[in-house]
C-alpha positions in Angstrom: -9.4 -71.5 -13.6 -6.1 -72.1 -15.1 -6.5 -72.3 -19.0 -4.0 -71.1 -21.5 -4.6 -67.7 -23.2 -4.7 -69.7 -26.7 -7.0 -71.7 -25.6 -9.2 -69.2 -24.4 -9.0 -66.9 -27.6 -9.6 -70.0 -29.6 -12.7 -70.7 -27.8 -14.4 -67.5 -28.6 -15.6 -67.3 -31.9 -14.8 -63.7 -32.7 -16.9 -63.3 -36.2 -19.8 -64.4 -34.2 -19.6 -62.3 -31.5 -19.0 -59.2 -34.3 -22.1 -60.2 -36.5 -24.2 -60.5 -33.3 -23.2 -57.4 -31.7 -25.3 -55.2 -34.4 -28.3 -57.7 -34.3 -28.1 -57.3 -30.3 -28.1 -53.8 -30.4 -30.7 -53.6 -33.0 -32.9 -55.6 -30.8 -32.5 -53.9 -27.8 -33.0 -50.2 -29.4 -36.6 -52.2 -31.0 -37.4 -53.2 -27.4 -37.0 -50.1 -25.6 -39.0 -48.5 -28.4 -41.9 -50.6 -28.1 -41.7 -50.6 -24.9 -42.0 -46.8 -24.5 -44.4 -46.5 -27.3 -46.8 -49.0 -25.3 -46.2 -47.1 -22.2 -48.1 -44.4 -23.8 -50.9 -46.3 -25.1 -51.5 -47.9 -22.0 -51.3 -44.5 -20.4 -54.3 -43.7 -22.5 -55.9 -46.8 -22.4 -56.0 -46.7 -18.5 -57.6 -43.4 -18.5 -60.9 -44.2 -20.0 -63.5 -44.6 -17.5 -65.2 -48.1 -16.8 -67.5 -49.3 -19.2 -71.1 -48.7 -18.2 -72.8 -51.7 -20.6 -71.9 -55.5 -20.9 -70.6 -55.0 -24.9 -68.2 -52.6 -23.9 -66.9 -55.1 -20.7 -66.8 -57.2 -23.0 -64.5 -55.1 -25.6 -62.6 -54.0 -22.8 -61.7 -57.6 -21.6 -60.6 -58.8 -25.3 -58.1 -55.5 -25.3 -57.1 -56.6 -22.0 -56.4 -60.1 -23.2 -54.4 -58.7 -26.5 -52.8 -56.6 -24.3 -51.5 -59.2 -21.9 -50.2 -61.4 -24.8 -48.8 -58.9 -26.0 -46.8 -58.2 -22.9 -46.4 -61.8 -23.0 -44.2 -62.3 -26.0 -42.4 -59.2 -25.4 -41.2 -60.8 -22.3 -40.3 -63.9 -24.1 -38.3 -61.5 -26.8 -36.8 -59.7 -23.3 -35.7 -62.8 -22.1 -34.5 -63.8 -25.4 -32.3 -60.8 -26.0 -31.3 -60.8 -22.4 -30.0 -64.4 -22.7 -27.8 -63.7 -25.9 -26.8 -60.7 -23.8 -25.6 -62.8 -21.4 -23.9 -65.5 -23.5 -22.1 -62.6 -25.5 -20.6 -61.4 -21.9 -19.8 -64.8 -21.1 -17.3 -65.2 -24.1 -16.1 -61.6 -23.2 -15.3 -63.0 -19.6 -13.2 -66.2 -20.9 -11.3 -63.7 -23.6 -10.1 -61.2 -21.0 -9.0 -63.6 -18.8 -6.9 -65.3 -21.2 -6.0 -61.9 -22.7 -4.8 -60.6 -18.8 -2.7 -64.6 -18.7 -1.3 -63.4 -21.9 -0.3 -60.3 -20.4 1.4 -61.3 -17.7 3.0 -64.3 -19.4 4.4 -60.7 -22.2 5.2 -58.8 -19.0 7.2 -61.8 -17.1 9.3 -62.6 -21.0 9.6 -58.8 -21.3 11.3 -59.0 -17.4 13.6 -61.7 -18.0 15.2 -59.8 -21.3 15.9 -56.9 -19.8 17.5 -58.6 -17.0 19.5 -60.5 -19.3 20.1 -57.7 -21.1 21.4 -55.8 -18.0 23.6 -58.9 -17.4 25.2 -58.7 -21.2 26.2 -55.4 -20.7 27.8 -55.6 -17.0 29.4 -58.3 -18.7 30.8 -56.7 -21.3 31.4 -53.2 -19.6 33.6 -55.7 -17.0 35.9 -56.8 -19.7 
């Protein structure tokens, strides 16, 4: 995977990774809420006993079918917000690469001054 550092910087759009990061963690704090605040409903919900007349099977099955679409879209939103997630880290990735080839590439110039520094002043301490 040999791409140049400026390349790799270049590919990232860096204003779009800063204007999602708030919106991504907005998302995830509204997702962990929900998700916690339904725990506790369903708690309660499950602890009802079973319904003893053919209305109230009835009620229960429609809160059972709101609840599983429910569930539904916040599984859809999950995978939504797990996919930008992932796309996000992706463009990480490629930038620290490049940024460790720029590194090296700083480290290897910073290498060959001082050694031709070295060499300037043997040479002139031999004269």
């Amino acid at each position: 995977m040999a791409i140049s550092w400026l390349t790799a910087l270049k590919a990232v759009p860096w204003s779009d990774v800063i204007e999602a990061t708030p919106v991504l963690v907005k998302g995830a704090r509204k997702l962990f809420k929900r998700s916690q605040d339904e725990a506790a409903e369903q708690e309660t919900a499950s602890s009802t006993e079973r319904p003893q007349t053919l209305g109230e099977a009835l009620d229960r099955l429609q809160r059972l079918e709101a609840e599983l679409a429910q569930l539904s879209r916040q599984q859809a939103d999950s995978a939504a917000l797990l996919q930008s997630l992932a796309e996000q880290n992706a463009r990480l990735v490629v930038a620290i690469e490049g940024l460790r080839l720029r590194a090296k590439l700083l480290l290897g110039g910073c290498a060959a001054l001082g050694g031709g520094l070295i060499a300037l002043l043997v040479w002139q301490l031999g004269r």
